[in-house]
C-alpha positions as CSV (number, residue, x, y, z in Angstrom):
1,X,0.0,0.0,0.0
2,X,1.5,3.4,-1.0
3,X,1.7,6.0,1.6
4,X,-0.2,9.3,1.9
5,X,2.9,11.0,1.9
6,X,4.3,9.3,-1.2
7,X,1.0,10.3,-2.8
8,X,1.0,14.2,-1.8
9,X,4.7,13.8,-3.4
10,X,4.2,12.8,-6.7
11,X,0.8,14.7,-6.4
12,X,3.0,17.9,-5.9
13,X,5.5,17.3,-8.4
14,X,2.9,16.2,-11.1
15,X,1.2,19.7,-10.9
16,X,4.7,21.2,-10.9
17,X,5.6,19.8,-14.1
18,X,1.5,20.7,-14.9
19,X,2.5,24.5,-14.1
20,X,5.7,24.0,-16.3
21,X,4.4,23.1,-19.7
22,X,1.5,24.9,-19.9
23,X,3.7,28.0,-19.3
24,X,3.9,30.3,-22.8
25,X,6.5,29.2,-24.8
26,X,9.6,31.1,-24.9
27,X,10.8,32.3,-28.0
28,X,11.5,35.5,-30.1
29,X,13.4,37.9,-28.7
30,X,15.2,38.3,-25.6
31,X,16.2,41.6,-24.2
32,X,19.6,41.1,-22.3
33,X,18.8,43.9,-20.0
34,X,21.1,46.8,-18.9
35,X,21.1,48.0,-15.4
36,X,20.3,51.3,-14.5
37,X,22.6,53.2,-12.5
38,X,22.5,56.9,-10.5
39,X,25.0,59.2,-11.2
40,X,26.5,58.1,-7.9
41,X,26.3,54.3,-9.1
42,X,23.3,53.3,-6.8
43,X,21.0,51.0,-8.9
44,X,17.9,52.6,-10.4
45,X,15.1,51.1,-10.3
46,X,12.4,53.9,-10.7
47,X,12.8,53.6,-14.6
48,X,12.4,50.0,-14.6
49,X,8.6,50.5,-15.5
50,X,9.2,53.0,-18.2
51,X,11.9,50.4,-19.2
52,X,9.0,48.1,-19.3
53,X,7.1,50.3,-21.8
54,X,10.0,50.7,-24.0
55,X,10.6,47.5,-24.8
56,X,6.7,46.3,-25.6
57,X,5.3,49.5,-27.3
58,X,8.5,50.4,-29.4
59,X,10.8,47.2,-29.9
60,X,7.7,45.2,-29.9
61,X,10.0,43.0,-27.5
62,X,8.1,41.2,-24.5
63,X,10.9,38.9,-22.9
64,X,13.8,40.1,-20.8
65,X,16.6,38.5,-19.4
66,X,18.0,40.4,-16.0
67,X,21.1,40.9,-14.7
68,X,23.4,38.8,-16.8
69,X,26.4,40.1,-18.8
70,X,25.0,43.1,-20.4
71,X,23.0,44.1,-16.8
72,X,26.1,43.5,-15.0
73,X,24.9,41.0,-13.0
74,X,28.1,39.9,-11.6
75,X,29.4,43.8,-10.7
76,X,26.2,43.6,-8.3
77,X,25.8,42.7,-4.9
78,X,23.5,39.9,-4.2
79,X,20.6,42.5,-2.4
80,X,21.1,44.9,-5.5
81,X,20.1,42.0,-8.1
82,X,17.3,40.8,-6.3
83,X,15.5,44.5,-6.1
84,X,16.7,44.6,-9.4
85,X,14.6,41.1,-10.1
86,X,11.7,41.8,-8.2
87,X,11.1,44.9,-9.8
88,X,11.2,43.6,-13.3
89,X,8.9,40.6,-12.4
90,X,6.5,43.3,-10.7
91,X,6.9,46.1,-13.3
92,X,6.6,43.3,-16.1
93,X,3.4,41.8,-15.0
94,X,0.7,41.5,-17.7
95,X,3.1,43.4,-19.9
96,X,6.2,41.0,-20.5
97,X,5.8,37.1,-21.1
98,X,8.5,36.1,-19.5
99,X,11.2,37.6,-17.1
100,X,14.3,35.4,-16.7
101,X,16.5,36.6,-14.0
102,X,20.7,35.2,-14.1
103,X,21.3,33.8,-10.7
104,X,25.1,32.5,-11.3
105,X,27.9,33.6,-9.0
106,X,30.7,32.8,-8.4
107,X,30.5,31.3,-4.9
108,X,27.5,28.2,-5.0
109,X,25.4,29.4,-2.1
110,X,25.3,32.8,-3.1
111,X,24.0,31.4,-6.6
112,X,21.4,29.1,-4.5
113,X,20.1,32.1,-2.6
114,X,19.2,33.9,-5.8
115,X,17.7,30.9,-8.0
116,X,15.4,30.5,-4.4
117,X,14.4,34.5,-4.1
118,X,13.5,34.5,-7.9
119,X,11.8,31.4,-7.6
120,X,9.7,33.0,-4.5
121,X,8.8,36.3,-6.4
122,X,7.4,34.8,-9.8
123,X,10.1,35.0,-12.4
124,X,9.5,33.1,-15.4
125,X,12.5,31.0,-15.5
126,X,16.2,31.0,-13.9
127,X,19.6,30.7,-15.8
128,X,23.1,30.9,-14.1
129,X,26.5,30.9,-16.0
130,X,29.6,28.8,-14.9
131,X,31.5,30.0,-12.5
132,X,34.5,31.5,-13.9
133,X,37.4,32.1,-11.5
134,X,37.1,28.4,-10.0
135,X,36.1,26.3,-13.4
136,X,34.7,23.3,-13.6
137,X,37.5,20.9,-15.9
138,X,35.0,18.6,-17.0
139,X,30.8,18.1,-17.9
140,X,30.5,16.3,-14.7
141,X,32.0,19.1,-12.4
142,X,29.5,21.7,-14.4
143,X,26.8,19.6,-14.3
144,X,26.7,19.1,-10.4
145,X,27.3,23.1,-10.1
146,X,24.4,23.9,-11.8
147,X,22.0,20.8,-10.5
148,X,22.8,22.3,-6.9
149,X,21.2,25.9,-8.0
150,X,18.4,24.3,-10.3
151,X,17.1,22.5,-6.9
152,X,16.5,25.4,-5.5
153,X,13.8,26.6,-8.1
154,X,11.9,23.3,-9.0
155,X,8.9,25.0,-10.3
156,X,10.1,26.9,-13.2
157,X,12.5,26.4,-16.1
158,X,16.3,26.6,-15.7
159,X,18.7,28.0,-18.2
160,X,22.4,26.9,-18.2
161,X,24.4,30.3,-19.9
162,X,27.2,29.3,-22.4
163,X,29.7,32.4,-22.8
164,X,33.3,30.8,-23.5
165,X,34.8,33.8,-24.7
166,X,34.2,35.1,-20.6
167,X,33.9,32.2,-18.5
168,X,37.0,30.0,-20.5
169,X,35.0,27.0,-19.8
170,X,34.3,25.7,-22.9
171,X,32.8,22.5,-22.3
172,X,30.9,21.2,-25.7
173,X,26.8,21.7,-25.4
174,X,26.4,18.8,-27.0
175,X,27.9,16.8,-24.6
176,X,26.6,18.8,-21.7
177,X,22.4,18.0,-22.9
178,X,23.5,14.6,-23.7
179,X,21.2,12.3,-20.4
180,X,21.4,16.0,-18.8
181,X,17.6,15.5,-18.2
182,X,17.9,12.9,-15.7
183,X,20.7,14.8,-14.1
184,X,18.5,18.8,-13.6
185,X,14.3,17.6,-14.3
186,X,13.9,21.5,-14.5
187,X,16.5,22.0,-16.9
188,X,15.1,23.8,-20.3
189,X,17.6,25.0,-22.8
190,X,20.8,27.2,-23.4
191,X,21.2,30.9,-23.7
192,X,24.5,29.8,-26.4
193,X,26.8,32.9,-26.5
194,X,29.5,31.7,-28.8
195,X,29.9,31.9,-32.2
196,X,30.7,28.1,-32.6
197,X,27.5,27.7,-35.2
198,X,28.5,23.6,-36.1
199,X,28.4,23.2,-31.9
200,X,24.8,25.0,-32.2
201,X,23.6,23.3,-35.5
202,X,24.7,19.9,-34.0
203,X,22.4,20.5,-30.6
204,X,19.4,21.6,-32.6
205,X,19.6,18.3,-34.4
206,X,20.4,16.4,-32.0
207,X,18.2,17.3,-29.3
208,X,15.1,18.7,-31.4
209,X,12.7,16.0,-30.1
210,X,13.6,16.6,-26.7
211,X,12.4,20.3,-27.5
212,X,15.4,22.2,-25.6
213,X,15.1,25.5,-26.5
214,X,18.7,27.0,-27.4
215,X,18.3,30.9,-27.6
216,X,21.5,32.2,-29.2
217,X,23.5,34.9,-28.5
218,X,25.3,36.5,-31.0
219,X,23.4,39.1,-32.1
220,X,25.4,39.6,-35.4
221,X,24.8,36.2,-36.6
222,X,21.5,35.7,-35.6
223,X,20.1,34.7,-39.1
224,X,22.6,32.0,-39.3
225,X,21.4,30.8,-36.2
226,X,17.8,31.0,-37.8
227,X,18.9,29.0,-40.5
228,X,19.7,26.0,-38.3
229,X,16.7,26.3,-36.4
230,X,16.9,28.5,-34.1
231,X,13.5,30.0,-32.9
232,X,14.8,32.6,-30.2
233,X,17.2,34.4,-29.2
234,X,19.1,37.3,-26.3
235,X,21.1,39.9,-27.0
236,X,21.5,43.0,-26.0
237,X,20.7,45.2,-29.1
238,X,17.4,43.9,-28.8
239,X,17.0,46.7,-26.7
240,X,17.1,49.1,-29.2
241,X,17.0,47.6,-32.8
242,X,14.2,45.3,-31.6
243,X,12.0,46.3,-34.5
244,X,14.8,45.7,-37.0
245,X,15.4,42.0,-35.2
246,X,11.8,41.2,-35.2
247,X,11.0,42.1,-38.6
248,X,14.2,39.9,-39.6
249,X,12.5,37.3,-38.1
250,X,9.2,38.1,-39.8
251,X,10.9,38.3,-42.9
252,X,12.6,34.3,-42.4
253,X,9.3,33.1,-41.1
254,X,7.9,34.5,-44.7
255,X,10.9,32.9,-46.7
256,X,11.6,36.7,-47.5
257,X,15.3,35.4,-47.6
258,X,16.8,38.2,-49.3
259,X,14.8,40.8,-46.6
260,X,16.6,38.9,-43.9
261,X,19.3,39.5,-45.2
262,X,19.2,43.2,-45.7
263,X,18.2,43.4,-41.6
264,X,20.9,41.1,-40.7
265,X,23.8,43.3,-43.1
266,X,22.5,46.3,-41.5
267,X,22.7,45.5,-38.6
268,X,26.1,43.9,-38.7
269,X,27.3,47.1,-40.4
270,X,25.9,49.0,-37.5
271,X,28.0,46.7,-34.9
272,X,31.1,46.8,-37.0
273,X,31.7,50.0,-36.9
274,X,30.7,50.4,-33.0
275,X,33.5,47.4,-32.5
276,X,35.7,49.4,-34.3
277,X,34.8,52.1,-31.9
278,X,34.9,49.7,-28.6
279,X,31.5,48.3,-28.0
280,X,30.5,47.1,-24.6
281,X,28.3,47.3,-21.7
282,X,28.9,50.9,-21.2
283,X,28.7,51.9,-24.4
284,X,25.2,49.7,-24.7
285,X,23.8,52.0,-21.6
286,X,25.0,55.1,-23.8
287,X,23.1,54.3,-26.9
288,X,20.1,53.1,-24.4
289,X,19.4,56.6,-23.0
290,X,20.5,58.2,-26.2
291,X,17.7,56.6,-28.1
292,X,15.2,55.8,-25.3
293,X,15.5,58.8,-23.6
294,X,15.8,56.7,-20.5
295,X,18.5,57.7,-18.4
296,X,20.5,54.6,-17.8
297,X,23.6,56.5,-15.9
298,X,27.2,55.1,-15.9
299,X,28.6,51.4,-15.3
300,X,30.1,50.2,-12.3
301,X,34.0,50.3,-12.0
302,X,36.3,49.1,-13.2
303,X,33.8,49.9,-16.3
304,X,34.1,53.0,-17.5
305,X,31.5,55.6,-19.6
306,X,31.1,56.0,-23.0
307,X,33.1,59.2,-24.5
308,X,31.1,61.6,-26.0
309,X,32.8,61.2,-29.3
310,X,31.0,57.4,-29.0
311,X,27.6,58.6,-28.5
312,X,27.9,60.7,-31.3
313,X,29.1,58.9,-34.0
314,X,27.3,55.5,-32.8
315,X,23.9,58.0,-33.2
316,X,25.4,59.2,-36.3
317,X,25.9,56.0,-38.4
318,X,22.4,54.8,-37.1
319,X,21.1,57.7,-38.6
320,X,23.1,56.4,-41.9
321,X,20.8,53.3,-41.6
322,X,17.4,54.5,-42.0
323,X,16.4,50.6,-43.1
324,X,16.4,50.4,-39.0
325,X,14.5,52.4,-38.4
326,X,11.7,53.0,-40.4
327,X,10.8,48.6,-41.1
328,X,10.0,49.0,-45.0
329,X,7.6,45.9,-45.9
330,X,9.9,45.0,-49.1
């Protein structure tokens, strides 16, 4: 005879896995999120709602992912991210789909604590990168690091965050999802930051059927990620040349191949010559207020502002590229 308790168990984690899948699909666009900052470097969070509004009524983008690379997650104290985090899961209600907050840290039980608070305040899904200063050498060591923080958020999907080019752990994806089901029940897909297209081609043929969703990136080769299968992706230009991204997509969906095209080549000529320029977090905040009007203040040390001469000539050749601005149909 089975026991009550056993019941209740299984009875619980049936309705968990219930909640689970008949959560809205994730897919599109993601947002990587900056983090707003006072002049004095406190976080910001009265222009989180206006943020909000930003993104749905002129990117027409209604996902977000918080404090990762381009929020700074890791420059942030663990009680700044989670004000930071419940304030885009309470300003994003009813407006966004879904609100993914980065728990990873470099110390486990810091990361733990922040997969349980997001859990507790209703984010959509979690997703934590590998710790970076301490690696894990092998799938194995990576696997039990983030099986320890998935625990703590059983009820919602978790994320694993694949950024080589900053973590130097560059354990193979398709490896890692091989049996990693059994190993983290909660575990849903990849944000894939890395430009290694035959690693991502290779997991979205492989793993298909088991429906793990692989959200690239790279925001510069997003319609090559497309073209292997790709049905979403984060980035953080999605901020601002959400339109452009969404009407790429659009245009794929439509077999518009050569309108792709012309999105994705402006847009690459756009983050050439802001590479050329240096491109990074802080300059990302700089072209934020610039075309939001949203003042998103400096980054945190050892980051430092974007020069004047940036702003200007990043504004400048957007200017050049009206095609991203204005969404013709053809």
């Amino acid at each position: 005879m089975l026991s009550t308790k056993g019941s209740v168990s299984r009875e619980v984690t049936r309705l968990r896995s219930s909640a689970m899948a008949s959560q809205k699909k994730l897919q599109g666009l993601v947002a990587a999120t900056v983090t707003p900052l006072t002049s004095d470097g406190k976080i910001n969070l009265s222009v989180i709602g206006q943020y909000v509004d930003y993104l749905v009524d002129k990117q027409g983008v209604k996902n977000v992912f918080v404090n990762g690379t381009t929020g700074e997650g890791l420059a942030l104290s663990s009680q700044e991210r989670k004000q930071l985090a419940e304030e885009w899961v309470n300003q994003g209600k009813k407006k966004l789909e879904h609100v993914i907050i980065h728990v990873g840290a470099l110390s486990l039980p810091e990361s733990k604590e922040l997969a349980r608070h997001a859990a507790e305040i209703g984010a959509s899904g979690i997703s934590a990168i590998a710790p970076f200063f301490f690696k894990p050498t092998n799938k194995g060591a990576l696997v039990a690091f983030l099986r320890e923080v998935a625990s703590e958020a059983p009820h919602i999907p978790f994320y694993y965050y694949h950024i080589p080019p900053l973590t130097g752990v560059k354990i193979c994806i398709e490896d890692l999802l091989d049996g990693i089901k059994k190993q983290i029940p909660t575990f849903q897909g990849v944000k894939y930051s890395d430009t290694d297209l035959l690693d991502f081609a290779q997991c979205m043929d492989k793993y298909n059927k088991e429906q793990f969703l692989l959200l690239y990136g790279v925001d510069e080769q997003l319609l090559s990620a497309l073209a292997v299968g790709a049905t979403g992706a984060v980035g953080s230009t999605y901020n601002y040349l959400g339109q452009a991204n969404n009407m790429m997509f659009q245009a794929y969906a439509n077999q518009d191949f050569a309108l792709a095209r012309k999105y994705q080549f402006c847009i690459g000529e756009f983050l050439s010559f802001v590479f050329k320029l240096g491109f990074g977090v802080a300059q990302t905040k700089a072209i934020m207020t610039s075309l939001s009007g949203i003042p998103m203040g400096p980054p945190r040390l050892p980051l430092m502002s974007a020069s004047e001469e940036f702003i200007t000539k990043a504004k400048a050749k957007l200017d050049s590229l009206p095609f991203l601005t204005t969404y013709p149909a053809k």
